[in-house]
N, C-alpha and C positions, 0 to 999 in steps of 0.2 A: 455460424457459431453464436452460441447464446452471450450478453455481456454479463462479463465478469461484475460481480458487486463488491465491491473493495472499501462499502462504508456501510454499518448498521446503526439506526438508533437505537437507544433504550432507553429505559424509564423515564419515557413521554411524558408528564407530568404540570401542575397549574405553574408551577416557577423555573422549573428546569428539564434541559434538554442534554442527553447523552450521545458522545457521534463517536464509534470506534471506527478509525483508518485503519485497517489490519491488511495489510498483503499491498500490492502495488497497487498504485494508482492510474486506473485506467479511464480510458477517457470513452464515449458510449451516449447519443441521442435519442430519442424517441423512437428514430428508423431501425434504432438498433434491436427493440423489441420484438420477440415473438408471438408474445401476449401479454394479459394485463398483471399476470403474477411476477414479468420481470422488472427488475430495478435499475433504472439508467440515473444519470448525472441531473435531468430535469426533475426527477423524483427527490433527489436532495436540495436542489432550489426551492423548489416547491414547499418542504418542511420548512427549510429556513425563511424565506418568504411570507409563511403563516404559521408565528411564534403565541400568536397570543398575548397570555398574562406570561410567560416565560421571561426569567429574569436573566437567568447567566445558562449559558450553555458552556458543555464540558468536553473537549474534544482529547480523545486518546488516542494515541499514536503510536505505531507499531508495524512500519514499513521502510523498503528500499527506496521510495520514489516512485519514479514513472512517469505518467503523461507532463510536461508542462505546462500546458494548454491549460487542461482541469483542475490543478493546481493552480494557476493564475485565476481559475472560475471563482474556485473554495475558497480562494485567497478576499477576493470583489464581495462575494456574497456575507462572508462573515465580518467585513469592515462597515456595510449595511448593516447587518446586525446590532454593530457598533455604536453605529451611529444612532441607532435608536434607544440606546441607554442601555443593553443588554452586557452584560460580563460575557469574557468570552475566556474560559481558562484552557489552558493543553496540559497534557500531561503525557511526558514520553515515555511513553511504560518499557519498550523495550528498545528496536533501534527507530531514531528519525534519521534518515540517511538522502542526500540530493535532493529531489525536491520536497522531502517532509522531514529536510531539515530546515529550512526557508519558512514552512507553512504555519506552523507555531509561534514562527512572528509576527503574528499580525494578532496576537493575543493581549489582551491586557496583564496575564498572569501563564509563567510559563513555569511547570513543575516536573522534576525527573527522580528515578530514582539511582541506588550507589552502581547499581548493574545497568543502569542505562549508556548508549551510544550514541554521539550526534557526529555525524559524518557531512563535510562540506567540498565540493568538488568544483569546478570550474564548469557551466553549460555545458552539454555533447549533443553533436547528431550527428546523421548520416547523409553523405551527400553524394552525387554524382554526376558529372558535368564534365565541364570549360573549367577553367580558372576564373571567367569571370563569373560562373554560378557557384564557385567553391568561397569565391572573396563576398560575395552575396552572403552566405552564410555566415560566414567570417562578420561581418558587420552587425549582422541581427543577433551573435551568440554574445558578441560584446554587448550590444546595449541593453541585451535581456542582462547582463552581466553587473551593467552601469546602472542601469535604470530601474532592476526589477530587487536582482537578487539582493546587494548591495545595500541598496538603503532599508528592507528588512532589515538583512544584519546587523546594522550600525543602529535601528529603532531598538534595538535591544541589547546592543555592546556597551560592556562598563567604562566608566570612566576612563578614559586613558589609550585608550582601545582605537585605532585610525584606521581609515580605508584602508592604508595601505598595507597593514597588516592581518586584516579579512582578505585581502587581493591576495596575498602572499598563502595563506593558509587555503586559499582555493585553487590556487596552484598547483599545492604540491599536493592534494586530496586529502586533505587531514582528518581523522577519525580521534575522538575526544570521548576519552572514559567522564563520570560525572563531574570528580574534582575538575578536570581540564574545560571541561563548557562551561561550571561554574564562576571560572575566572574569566572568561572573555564574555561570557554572556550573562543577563542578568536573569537567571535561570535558579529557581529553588530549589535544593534538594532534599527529599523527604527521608525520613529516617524509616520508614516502612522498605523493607528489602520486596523485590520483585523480581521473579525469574525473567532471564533474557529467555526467551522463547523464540523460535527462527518467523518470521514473519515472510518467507520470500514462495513463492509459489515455484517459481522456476530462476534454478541458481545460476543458469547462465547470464541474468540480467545484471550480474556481478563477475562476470568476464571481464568486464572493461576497467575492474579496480583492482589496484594493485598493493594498497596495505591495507585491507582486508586482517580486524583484529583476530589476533591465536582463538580469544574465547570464542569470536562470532562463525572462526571459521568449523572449531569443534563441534558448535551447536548444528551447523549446516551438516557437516559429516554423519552426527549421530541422529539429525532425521530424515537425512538422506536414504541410512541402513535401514529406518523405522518406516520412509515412505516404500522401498523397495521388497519387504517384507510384505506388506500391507498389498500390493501390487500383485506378489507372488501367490497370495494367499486366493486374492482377488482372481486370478488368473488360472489356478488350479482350480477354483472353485466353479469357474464358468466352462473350462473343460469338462467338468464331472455333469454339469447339468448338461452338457453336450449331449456325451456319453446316454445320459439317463433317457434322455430326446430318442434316441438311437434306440435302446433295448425296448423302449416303450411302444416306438413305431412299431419294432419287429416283433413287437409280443403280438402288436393289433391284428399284424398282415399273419402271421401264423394264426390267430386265431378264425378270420376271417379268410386263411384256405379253407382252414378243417369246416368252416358253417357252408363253403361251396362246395366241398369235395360231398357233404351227408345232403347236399338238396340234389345234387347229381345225381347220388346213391335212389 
């Protein structure tokens, strides 16, 4: 299977660099390539890496999450960035949700709009074992918890704002329209409206959440209907060239009796 690319740049330029996160974030090495037109996770190192005159790069976001692994990459390589004097702005166009609601943290400048959604959830994986490979687990999802998520959070929580109560809102999976990030986080809100637009490639990746906002889940619904159509259309259409396959062959072979039946003759 070919990797999914779940980052584009654009307007490449002598001062600035543009990163869309749209759809989940997946994780993908060099191994993972089929050839040289695919895009892996080294391919983003590698831009970032070699910035140039590039001053501030602009990262927009428009995803459920995904790998944590690559997310903790994105996370390393853009505080490098940092560190080299570059601005590094997010902008949450539509949902940051798990781990791209973490990832924006490590911005110097984090901007949303009045339809945006930041969703924070407590680490998940899957495990299968003993107890003592289940407590294994258990250990590493805390201190990813302690050590990773956490102090993001609080490098951007307003005043007033304590562990304790980022611990608590991860707990219970909180999902935060703009005003509500705005208050715990120190998060700008723009006065340019932008459409929440569904960002998930596959909606079972949000099985595992349980408040799941009315608007976000509408939006899944009605492109749900728009991908199934599109499917359908897709699906009739490749039947018909089936079909056409068919009459074509049988034209060939009918023609190709009647030129053996007259050299018989």
């Amino acid at each position: 299977m070919r990797n999914k690319k779940f980052y584009e740049f654009k307007n490449v330029g002598n001062e600035s660099l543009d990163i869309m996160v749209y759809g989940e974030i997946v994780s993908g090495g060099q191994d993972s390539k089929w050839d040289s037109t695919d895009v892996c996770f080294q391919d983003f190192k590698d831009t970032l890496d070699n910035l140039g005159n590039t001053k501030t790069v602009n990262l927009y976001i428009n995803s459920v999450g995904g790998s944590v692994i690559t997310t903790q990459g994105i996370i390393a390589m853009l505080q490098r960035v940092k560190d080299k004097g570059v601005v590094v702005n997010s902008y949450i166009d539509g949902l940051g949700a798990s781990c791209a609601s973490f990832l924006p943290m490590i911005s110097d400048n984090i901007y949303a709009y009045n339809s945006s959604i930041l969703m924070i959830h407590k680490p998940m994986n899957i495990v299968m074992g003993n107890a003592d490979d289940m407590q294994s687990q258990i250990d590493i999802l805390n201190k990813f918890e302690d050590s990773v998520m956490l102090p993001l959070y609080m490098s951007k929580a307003k005043d007033g704002v304590t562990d304790e109560q980022i611990k608590d809102m991860l707990s219970k999976e909180t999902w935060m329209d703009a005003t509500e990030m705005s208050n715990i986080f120190d998060i700008t809100i723009l006065e340019d409206d932008k459409d929440l637009t569904a960002c998930i490639n596959d909606e079972s990746i949000l099985d595992n959440y349980k408040n799941i906002p009315k608007s976000l889940k509408d939006i899944l619904m009605k492109e749900s209907k728009v991908i199934e159509k599109v499917k359908d259309k897709a699906e009739e259409e490749r039947l018909k060239q089936i079909q056409d396959n068919k009459d074509k062959e049988k034209q060939e072979l009918e023609l190709l009796k009647a030129k053996l039946l007259l050299e018989l003759e």
